[in-house]
ZAZA-962333 format. One record per residue (C-alpha): x, y, z; residue number from 1; chain. Coordinates in Angstrom, 2 decimals, always signed. Layout:
N
        xx        yy        zz     i   ch
         X         Y         Z   NUM    A
...
This chain:
421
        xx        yy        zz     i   ch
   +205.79    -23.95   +180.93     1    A
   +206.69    -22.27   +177.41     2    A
   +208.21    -19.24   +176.93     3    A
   +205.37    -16.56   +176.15     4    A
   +204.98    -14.62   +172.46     5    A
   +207.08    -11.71   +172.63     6    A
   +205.24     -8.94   +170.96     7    A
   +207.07     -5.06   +170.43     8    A
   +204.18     -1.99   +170.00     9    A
   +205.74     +0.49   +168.37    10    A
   +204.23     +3.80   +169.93    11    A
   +202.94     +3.94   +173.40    12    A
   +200.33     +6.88   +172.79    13    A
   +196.64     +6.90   +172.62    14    A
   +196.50     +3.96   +169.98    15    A
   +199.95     +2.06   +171.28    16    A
   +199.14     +1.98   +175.03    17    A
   +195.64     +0.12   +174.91    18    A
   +197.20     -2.45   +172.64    19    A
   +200.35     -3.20   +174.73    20    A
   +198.37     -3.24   +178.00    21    A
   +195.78     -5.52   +176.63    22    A
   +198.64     -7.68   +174.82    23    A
   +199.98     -8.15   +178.57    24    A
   +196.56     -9.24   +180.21    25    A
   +196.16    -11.73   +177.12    26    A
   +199.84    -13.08   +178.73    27    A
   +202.27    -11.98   +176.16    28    A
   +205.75    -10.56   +176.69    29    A
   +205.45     -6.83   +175.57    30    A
   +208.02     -4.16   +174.48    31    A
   +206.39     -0.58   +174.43    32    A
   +208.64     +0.92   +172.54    33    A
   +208.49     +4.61   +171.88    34    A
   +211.22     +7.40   +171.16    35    A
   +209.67    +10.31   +173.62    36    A
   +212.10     +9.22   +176.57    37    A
   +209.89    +11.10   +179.09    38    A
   +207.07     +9.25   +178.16    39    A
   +209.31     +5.71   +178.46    40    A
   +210.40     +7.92   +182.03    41    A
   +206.51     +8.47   +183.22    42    A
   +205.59     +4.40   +181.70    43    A
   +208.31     +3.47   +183.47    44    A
   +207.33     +4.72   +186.74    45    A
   +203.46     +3.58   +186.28    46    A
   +202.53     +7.04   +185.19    47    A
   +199.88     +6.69   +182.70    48    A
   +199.05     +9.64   +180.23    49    A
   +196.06     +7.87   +179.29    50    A
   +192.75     +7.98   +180.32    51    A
   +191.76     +4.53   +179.28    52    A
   +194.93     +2.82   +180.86    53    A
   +194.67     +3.68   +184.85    54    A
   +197.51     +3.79   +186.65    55    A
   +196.91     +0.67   +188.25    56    A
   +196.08     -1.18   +185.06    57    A
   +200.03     +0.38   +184.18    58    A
   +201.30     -1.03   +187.38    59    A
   +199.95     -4.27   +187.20    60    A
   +201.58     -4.39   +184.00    61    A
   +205.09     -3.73   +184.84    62    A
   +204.76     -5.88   +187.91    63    A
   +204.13     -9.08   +186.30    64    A
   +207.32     -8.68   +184.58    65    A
   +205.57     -8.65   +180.81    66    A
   +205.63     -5.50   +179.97    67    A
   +208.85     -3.04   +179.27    68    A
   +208.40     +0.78   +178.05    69    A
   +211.82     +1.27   +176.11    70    A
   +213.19     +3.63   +173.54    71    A
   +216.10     +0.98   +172.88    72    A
   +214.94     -0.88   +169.73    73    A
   +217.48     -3.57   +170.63    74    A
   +214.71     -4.58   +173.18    75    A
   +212.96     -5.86   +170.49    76    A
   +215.43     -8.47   +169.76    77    A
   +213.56    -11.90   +168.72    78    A
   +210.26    -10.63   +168.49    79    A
   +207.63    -12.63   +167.15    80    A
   +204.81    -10.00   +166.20    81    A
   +205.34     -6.32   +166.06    82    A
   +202.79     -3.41   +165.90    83    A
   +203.34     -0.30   +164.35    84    A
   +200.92     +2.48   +166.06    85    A
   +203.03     +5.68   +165.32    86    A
   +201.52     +9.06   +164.12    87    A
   +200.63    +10.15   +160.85    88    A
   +200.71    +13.75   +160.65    89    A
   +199.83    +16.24   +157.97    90    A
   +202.72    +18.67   +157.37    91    A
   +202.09    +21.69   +155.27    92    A
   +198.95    +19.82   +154.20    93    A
   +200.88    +16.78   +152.69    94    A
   +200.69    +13.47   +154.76    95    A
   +204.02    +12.87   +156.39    96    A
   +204.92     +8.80   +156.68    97    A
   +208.38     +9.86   +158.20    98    A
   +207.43     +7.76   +161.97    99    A
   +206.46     +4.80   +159.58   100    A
   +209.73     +4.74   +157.90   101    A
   +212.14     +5.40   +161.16   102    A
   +209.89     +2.84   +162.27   103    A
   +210.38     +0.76   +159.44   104    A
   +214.00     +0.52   +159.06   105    A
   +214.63     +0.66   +162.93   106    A
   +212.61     -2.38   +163.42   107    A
   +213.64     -4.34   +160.21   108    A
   +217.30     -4.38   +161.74   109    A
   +215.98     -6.31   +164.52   110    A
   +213.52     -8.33   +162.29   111    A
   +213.93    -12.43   +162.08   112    A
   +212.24    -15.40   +159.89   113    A
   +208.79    -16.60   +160.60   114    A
   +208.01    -12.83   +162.66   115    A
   +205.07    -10.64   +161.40   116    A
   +204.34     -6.92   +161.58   117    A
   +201.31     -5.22   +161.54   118    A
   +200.43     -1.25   +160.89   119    A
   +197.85     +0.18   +162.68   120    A
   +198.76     +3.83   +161.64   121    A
   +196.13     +5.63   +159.69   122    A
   +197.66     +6.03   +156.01   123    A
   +196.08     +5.79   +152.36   124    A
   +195.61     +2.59   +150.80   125    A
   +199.28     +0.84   +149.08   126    A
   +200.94     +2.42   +152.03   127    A
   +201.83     -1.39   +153.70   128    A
   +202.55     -3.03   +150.85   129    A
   +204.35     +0.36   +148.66   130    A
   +206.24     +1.74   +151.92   131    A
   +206.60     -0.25   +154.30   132    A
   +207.37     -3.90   +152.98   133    A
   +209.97     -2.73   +150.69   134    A
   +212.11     -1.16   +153.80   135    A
   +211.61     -4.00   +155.88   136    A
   +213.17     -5.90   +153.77   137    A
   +215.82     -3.67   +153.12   138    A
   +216.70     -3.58   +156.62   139    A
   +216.76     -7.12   +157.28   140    A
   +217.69     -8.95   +153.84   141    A
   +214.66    -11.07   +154.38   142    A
   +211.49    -11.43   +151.50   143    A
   +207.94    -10.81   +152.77   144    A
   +205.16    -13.48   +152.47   145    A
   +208.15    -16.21   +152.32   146    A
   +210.40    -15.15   +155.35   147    A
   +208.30    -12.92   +157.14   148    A
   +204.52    -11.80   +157.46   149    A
   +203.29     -8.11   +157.12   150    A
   +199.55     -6.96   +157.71   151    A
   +197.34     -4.30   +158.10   152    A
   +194.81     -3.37   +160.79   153    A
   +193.30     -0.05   +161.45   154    A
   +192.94     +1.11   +164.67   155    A
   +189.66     +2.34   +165.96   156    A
   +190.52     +3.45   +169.73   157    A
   +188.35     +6.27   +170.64   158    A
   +189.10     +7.89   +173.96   159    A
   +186.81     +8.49   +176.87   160    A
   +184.28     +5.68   +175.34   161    A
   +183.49     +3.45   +178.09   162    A
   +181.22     +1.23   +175.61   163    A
   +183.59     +0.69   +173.44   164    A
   +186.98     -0.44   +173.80   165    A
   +190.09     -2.06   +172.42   166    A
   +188.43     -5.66   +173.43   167    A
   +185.02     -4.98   +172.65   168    A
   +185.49     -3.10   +169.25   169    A
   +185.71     -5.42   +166.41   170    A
   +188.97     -4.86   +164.83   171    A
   +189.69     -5.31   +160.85   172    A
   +192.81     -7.10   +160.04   173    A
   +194.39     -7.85   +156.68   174    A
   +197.79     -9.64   +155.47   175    A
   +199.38     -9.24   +152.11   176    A
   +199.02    -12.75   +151.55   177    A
   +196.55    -15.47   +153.32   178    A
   +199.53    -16.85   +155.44   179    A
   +200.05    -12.59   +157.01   180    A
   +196.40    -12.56   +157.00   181    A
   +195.90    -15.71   +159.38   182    A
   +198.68    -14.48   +161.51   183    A
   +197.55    -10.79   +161.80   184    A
   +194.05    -12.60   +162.56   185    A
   +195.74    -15.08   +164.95   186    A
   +197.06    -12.28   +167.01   187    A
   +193.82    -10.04   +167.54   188    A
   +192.27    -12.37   +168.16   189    A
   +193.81    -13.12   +171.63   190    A
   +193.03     -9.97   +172.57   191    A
   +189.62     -8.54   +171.19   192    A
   +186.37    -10.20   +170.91   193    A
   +186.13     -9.99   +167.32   194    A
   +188.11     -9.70   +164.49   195    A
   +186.77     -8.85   +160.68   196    A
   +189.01     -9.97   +157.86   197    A
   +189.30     -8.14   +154.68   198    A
   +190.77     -9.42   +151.31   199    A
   +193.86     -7.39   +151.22   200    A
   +195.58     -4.22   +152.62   201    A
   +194.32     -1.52   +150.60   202    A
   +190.69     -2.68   +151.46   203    A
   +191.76     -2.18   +155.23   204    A
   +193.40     +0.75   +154.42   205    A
   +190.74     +2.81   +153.39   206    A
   +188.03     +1.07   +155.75   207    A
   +189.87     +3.48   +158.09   208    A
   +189.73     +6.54   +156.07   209    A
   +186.26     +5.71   +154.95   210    A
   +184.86     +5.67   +158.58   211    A
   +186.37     +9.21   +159.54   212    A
   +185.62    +10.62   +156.30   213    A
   +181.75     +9.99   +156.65   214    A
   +182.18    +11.57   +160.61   215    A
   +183.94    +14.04   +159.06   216    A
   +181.25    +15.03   +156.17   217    A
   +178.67    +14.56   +158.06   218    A
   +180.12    +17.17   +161.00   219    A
   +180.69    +19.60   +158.50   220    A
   +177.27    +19.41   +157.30   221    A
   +175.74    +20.48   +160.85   222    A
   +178.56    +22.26   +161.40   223    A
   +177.58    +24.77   +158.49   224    A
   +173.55    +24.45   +159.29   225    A
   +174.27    +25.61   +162.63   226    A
   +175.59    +28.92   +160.91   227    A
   +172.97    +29.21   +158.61   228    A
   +170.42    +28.31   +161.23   229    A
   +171.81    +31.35   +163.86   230    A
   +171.18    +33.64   +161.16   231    A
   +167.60    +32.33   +160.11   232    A
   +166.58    +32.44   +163.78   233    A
   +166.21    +28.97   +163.90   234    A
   +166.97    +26.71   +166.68   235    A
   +169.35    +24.03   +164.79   236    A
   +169.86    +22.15   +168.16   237    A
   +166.01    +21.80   +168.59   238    A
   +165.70    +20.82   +165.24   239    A
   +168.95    +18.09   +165.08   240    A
   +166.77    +16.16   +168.12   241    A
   +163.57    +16.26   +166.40   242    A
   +165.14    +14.66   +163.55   243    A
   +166.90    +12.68   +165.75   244    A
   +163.82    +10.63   +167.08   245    A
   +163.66     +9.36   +163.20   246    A
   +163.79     +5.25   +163.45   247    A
   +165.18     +5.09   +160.03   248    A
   +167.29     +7.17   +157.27   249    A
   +169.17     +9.34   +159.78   250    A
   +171.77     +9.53   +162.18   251    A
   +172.85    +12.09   +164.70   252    A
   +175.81    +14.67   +164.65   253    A
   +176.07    +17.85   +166.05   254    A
   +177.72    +20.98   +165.75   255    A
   +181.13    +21.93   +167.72   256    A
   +183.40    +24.67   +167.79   257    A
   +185.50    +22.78   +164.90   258    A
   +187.22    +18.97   +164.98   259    A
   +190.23    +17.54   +166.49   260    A
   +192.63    +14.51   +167.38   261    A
   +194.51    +12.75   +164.15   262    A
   +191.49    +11.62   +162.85   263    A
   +189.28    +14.39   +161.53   264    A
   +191.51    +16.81   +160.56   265    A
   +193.53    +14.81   +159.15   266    A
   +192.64    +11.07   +157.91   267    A
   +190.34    +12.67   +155.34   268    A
   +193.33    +14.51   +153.88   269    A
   +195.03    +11.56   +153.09   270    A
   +192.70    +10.04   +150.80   271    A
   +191.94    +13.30   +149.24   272    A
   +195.52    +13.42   +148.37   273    A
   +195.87    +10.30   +147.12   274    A
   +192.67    +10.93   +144.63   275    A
   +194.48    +13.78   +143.81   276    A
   +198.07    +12.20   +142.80   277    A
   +196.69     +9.49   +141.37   278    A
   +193.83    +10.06   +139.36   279    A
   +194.15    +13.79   +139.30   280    A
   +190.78    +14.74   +140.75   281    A
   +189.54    +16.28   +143.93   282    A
   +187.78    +14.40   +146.65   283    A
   +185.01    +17.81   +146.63   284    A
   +183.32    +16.23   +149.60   285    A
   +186.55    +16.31   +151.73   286    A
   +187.86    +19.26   +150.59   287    A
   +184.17    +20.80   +151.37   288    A
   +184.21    +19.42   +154.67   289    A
   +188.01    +20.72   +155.43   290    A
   +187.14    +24.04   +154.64   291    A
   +183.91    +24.38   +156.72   292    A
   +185.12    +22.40   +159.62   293    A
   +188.39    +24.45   +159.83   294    A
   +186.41    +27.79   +160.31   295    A
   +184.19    +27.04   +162.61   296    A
   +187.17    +28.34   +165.41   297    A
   +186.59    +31.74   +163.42   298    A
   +182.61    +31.28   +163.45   299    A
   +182.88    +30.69   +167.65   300    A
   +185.40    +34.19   +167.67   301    A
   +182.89    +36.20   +165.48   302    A
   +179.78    +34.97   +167.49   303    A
   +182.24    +35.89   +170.71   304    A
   +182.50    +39.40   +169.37   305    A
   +178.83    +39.98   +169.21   306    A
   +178.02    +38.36   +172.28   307    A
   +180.89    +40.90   +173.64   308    A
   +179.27    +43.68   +171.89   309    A
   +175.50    +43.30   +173.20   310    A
   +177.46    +43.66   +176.35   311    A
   +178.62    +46.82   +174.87   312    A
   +182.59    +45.53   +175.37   313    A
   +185.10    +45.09   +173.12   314    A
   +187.50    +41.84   +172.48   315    A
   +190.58    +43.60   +172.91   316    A
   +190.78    +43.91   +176.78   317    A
   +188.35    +41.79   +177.74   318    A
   +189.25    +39.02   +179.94   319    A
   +187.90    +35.09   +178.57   320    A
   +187.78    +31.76   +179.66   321    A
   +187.92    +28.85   +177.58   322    A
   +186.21    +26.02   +179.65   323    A
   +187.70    +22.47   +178.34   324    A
   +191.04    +22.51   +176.19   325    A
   +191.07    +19.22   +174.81   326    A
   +189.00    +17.83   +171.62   327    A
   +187.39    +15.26   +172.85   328    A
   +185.14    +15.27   +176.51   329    A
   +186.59    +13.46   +179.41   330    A
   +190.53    +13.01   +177.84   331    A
   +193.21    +15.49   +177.93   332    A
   +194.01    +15.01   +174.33   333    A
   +194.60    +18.36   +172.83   334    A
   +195.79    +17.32   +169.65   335    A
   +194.55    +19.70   +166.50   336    A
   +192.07    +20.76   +169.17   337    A
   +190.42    +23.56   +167.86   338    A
   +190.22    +25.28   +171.33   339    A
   +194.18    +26.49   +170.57   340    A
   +193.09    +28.33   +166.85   341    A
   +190.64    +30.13   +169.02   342    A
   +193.03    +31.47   +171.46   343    A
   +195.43    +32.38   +168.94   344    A
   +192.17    +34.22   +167.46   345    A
   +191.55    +36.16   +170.53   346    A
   +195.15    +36.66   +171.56   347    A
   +195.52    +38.61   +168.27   348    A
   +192.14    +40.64   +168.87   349    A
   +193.87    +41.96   +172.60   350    A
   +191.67    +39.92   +174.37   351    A
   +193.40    +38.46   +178.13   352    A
   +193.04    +34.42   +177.18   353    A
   +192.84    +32.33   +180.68   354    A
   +191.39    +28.46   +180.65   355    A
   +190.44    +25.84   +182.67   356    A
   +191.00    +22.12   +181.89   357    A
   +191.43    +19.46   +184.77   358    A
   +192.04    +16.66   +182.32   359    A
   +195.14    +18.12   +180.50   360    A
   +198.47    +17.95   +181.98   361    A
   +200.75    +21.25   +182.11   362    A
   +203.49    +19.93   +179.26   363    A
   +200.14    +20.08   +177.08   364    A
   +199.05    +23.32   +178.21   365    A
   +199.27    +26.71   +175.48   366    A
   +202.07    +29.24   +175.72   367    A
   +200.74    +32.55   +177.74   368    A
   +197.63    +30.71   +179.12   369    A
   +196.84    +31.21   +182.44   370    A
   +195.30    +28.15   +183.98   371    A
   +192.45    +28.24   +186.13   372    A
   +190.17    +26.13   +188.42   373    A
   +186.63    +26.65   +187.66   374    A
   +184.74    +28.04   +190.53   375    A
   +182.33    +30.55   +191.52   376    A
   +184.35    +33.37   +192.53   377    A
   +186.50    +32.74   +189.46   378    A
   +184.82    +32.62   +186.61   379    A
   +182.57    +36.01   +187.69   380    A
   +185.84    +38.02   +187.17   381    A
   +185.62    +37.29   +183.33   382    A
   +183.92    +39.59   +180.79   383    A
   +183.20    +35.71   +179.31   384    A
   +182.83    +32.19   +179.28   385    A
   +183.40    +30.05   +175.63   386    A
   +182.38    +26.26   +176.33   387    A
   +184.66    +24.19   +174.55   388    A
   +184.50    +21.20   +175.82   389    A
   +182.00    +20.31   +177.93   390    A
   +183.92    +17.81   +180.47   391    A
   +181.83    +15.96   +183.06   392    A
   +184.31    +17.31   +185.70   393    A
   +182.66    +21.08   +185.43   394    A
   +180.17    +21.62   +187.74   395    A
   +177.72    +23.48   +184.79   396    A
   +175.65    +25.37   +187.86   397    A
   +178.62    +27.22   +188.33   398    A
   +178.19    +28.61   +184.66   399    A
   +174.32    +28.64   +185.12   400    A
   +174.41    +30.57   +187.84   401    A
   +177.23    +32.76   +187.26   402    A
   +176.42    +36.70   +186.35   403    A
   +179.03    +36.23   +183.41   404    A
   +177.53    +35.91   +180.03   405    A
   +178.03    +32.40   +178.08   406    A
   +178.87    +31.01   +174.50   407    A
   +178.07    +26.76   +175.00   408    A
   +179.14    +25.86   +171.79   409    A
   +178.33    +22.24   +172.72   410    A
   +174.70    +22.75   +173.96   411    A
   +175.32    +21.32   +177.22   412    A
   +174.02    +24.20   +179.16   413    A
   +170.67    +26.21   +179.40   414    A
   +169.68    +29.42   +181.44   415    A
   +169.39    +33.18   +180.85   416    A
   +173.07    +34.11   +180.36   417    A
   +173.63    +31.24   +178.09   418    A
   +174.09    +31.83   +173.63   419    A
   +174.41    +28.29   +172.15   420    A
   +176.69    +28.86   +169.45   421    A
């Protein structure tokens, strides 16, 4: 029996996790490697942080004997395909490739002829071949394309979709040369159902920040009608469905309290800011779209001061409870979530900030929140109720029923003490 493929996932989050699991069932040897030792800790222990990886799934996993959580990049010794699924951050409004280059050089140490490495991180286009080629071959004296293979392949994991998954989302892939690029295919496709190849890097690159760019345009376009609609008097929900039952030339988004995870908030930056260093112009849609999507946490506090106000009660002193934390229904992923700019919004107006969220875990949970279960008797001791996310866990009668006036900004509630936002 021959020795299985040993494949090292750099970055056992949200993105990292599915991979490495699936890489497992597909019979490879896996090391998750990730620096957060108490994630390695919980990973270790079949603790999974990750609502589309069960527990079980996790279990199974480590059991067979295929699958090691590490921080130890000396686990990776002799590796024959690595993934790179680290974050991608924005700091001070500049993309940050810091996790790409520890990554980089860490892993190039450890790297050997004939082994290929793949980047699923979200970046702007050039970034494989500009960034991260050049210090993997620092690190390990080797040459890419003649020693060693190096592709691209965006990741498209969305959390919470039970439709679509790792396996059943087809999955672009890219090399810098057509050896990387039949490797990088090679690989995925063991584990999905379909893989799409592109002609080179860049291409894949921006396929990625293409597809979140159009969410993220097209958000902030219902995102501002919804404003403009509240203050016509016009039911923008009503009218979003209508439109909605169009066969042809239109497709459905709705308005939210603002946008969350890496990929809104940020993936769109990253091309804007390579337009900008580059060519010297600005991507105007983007920027747009950044501006109105980012105050829509301010739009949900204003309409929460005149819902407080036909109540004849001020913000400062009134006792609220955000209902869902995270950005996304179903996960605990509170990442840019905008729920946490509108509690630092109503902290600063004196208002008594309490939450409930079954889905995220307490080392996610905001400073000076107190943390509540949603039930009847609870949630009639608030002045109000903001619906941020709109979890299937909540029981909504509770909120229907309750004497304590309403702001659904997800329109997933109706009845008399209910303001959509």
């Amino acid at each position: 029996m021959s020795t299985p493929q040993k494949v090292v996932v750099i970055g056992q989050g949200y993105v990292g996790l599915p991979v490495a699991m699936r890489a497992v069932e597909a019979g490879f040897s896996v090391v998750g490697l990730d620096i957060d030792e108490r994630r390695v800790r919980a990973l270790s222990q079949g603790e999974s942080f990750v609502e589309d990886i069960s527990g079980a799934e996790l279990t199974g996993a480590l059991e067979s004997g295929r699958y090691l959580p590490t921080t130890r990049y000396e686990d990776s010794d002799g590796f024959d395909i690595a993934v790179i699924s680290v974050p991608t951050p924005l700091r001070e409004s500049l993309p940050d490739l810091t996790f790409i280059e520890e990554a980089g050089r860490s892993l190039g140490a450890h790297l050997t002829a004939g082994a290929t490495v793949i980047l699923e991180s979200t970046t702007y286009p050039g970034t494989t071949e500009e960034l991260l080629v050049p210090i993997l071959e620092a690190a390990s004296g080797l040459r890419a394309g003649d020693d060693f293979y190096v592709g691209y392949s965006p990741e498209r994991i969305d959390p919470g979709n039970r439709a679509w998954n790792l396996q059943t989302t087809p999955k672009v892939v890219s090399g810098i040369d057509p050896t990387s690029l039949q490797r990088v295919q090679a690989f995925f496709d063991t584990i999905v159902d379909r893989t799409v190849a592109v002609s080179g890097t860049r291409e894949a690159e921006l396929t990625k920040l293409l597809e979140n760019t159009f969410r993220h345009v097209n958000i902030a376009l219902v995102n501002e009608l919804a404003v403009f609609a509240n203050q016509l008097g016009v039911d923008v929900w009503e009218s979003i469905d209508a439109a909605a039952t169009k066969p042809f030339g239109f497709m459905k988004f709705t308005p939210g309290p603002g946008v969350g995870g890496h990929c809104l908030p940020v993936d769109p930056s990253y091309l804007s800011w390579q337009v900008r260093r580059e060519l010297g112009k600005s991507f105007r849609f983007v920027e747009l779209a950044n501006d109105v999507n980012e105050h829509m946490p301010s739009y949900v506090v204003e309409r929460t001061i005149d819902l407080l106000n036909t109540h004849k009660k001020a913000v400062n002193g009134s006792k609220i409870v955000i209902v869902g934390l995270s950005y996304k229904k179903n996960t605990g992923d509170v990442r840019e979530a905008p729920s946490r700019r509108i509690i630092e919004l109503l902290t600063q107006l004196g208002a008594e900030v309490s939450a409930a969220d079954p889905h995220v875990s307490e080392h996610h949970w905001p400073d000076a929140v107190a943390r509540i279960d949603l039930n009847r008797d609870g949630i009639d001791s608030f002045d109000l109720a903001i619906v941020v996310t709109d979890h299937d866990a909540f029981d909504a009668q509770i909120l229907v029923n309750s004497a304590t006036p309403v702001l659904d900004t997800r329109n997933a509630l109706r009845g008399d003490n209910i303001t959509r936002l």
